[in-house]
VOFI-387276 format. One line per field, with one value per residue (C-alpha): residue number from 1; x, y, z; residue in three letters. Coordinates in nm, 2 decimals, m for minus. Layout:
N
i <- c(NUM  ...);
x <- c(X  ...);
y <- c(Y  ...);
z <- c(Z  ...);
aa <- c(ALA  ...);
END
This chain:
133
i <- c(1  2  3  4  5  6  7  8  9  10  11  12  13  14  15  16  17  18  19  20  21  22  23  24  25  26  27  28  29  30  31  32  33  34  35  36  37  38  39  40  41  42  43  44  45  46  47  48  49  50  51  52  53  54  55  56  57  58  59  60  61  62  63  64  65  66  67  68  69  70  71  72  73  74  75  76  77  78  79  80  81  82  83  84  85  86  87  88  89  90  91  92  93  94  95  96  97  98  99  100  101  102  103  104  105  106  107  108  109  110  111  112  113  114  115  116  117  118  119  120  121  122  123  124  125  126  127  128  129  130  131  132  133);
x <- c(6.84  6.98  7.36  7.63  7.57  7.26  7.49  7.68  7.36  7.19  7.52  7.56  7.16  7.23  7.52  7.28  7.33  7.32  7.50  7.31  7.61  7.62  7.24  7.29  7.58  7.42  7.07  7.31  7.49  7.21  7.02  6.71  6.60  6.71  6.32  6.34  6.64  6.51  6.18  6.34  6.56  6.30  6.06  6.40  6.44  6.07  6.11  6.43  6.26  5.91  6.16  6.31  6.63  6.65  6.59  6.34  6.64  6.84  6.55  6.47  6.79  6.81  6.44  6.53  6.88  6.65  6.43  6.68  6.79  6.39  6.34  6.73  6.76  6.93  6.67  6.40  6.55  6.63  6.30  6.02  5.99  5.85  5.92  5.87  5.55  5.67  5.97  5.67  5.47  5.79  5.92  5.60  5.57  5.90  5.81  5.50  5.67  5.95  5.72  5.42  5.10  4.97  4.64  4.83  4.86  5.22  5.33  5.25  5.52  5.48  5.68  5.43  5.13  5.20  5.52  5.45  5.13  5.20  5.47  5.27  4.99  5.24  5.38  5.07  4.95  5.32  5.48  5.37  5.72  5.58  5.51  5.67  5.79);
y <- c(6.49  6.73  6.74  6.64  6.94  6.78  6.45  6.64  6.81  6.46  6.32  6.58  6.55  6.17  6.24  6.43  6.78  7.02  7.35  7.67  7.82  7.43  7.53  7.85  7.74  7.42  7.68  7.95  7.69  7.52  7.84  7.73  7.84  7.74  7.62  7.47  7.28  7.12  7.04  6.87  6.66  6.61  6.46  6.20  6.11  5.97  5.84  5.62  5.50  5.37  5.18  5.01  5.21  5.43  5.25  5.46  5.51  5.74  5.87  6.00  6.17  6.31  6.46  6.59  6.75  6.95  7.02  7.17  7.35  7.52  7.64  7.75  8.16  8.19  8.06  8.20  8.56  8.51  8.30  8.50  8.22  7.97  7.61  7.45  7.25  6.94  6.94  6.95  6.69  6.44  6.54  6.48  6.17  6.03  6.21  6.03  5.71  5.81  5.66  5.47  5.60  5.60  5.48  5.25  4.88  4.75  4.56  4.83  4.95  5.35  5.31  5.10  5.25  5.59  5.70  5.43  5.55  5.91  5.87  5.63  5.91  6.19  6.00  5.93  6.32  6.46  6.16  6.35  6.37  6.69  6.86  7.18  7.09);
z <- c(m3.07  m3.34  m3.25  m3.04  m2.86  m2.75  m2.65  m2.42  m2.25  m2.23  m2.06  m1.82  m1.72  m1.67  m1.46  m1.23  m1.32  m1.60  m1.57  m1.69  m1.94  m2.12  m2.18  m2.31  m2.52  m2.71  m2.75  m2.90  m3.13  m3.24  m3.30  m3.07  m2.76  m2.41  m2.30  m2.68  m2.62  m2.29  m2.43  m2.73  m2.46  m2.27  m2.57  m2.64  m2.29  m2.31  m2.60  m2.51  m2.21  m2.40  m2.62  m2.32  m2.43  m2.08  m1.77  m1.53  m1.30  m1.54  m1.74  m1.38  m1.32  m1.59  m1.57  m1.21  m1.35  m1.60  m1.39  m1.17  m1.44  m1.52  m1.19  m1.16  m1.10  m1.39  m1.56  m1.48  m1.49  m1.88  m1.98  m1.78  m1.47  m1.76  m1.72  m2.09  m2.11  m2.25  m2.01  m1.72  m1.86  m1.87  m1.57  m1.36  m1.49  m1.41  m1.07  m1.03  m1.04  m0.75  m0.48  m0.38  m0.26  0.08  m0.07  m0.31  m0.22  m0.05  m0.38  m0.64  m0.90  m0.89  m1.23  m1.35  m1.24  m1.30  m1.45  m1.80  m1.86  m1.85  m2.06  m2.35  m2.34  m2.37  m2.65  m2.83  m2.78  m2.90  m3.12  m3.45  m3.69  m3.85  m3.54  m3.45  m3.06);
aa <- c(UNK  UNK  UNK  UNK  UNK  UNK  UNK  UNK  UNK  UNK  UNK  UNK  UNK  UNK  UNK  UNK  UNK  UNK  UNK  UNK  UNK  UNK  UNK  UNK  UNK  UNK  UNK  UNK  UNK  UNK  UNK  UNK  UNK  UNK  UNK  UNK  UNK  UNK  UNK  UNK  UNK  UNK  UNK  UNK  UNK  UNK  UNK  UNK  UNK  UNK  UNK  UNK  UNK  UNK  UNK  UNK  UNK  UNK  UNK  UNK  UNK  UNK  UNK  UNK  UNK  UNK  UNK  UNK  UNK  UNK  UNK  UNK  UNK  UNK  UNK  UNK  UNK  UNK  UNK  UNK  UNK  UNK  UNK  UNK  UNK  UNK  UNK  UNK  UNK  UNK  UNK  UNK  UNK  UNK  UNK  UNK  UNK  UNK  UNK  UNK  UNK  UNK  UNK  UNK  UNK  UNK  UNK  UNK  UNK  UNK  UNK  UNK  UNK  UNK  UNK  UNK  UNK  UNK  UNK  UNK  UNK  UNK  UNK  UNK  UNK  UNK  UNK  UNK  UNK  UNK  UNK  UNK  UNK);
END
C-alpha cells in the first residue's frame, strides 16, 4: 500500500464497509484513480492472506466491502459501470471460498479448495514488482 491514506481505506474495508467519498478522497490525494486505488488494495489484501498475514475471514470482508463499493451507484456513474479487473479476480476468489458445493464432498474446505488456489495463481500471473497494476 502507498500511504496511510490507503491504511484508513484498508481498515474501513475490514470493518465491513467502505464509504464512496473516503474512496474518492485517498484517489484524489494520492493522485490515482478510484478503480486504481481498489485494485492496488485489492492486489495487498491477497497478498497478506498468501503470507498467512490476513485470515480468510477478514480478507473476505474486506473483499465484500469493496466490492460493495464497485457496484455502488456512485460508482458506477463516475467510472463508466466498470468494476476494476484485479479487484474481480480477488474478490471471486475469496467468494468462491464462502461455501461448499452441492457436488463437493461433506468435509471439504471451500477456502482450501478454491479460494487458495485462485489467489496463488493470481499472485503468480500479477506478483511482477515492475508491473504497472
Amino acid at each position: 500500500m502507498n500511504s496511510s491514506s490507503d491504511s484508513d481505506l484498508l481498515e474501513a474495508a475490514q470493518a465491513g464497509t467502505v464509504p464512496y467519498e473516503l474512496l474518492k478522497h485517498i484517489a484524489e490525494q494520492t493522485s490515482r484513480s478510484a478503480p486504481d486505488v481498489l485494485d492496488d488494495l485489492s492486489y495487498f489484501v491477497a497478498s497478506e492472506y498468501s503470507a498467512n498475514r490476513m485470515t480468510f475471514e477478514q480478507a473476505d470482508t474486506a473483499m465484500n466491502a469493496l466490492w460493495s463499493i464497485c457496484v455502488s451507484q456512485e460508482f458506477w456513474a463516475e467510472h463508466d459501470r466498470t468494476i476494476p479487473d484485479l479487484t474481480t479476480l480477488v474478490y471471486l476468489a475469496f467468494d468462491a471460498g464462502e461455501y461448499r458445493r452441492r457436488t463437493d464432498p461433506p468435509d471439504t474446505d471451500p477456502e482450501a479448495k478454491y479460494t487458495k488456489p485462485l489467489i496463488a495463481e493470481f499472485l503468480a500471473e500479477y506478483d511482477r514488482p515492475s508491473s504497472k497494476r
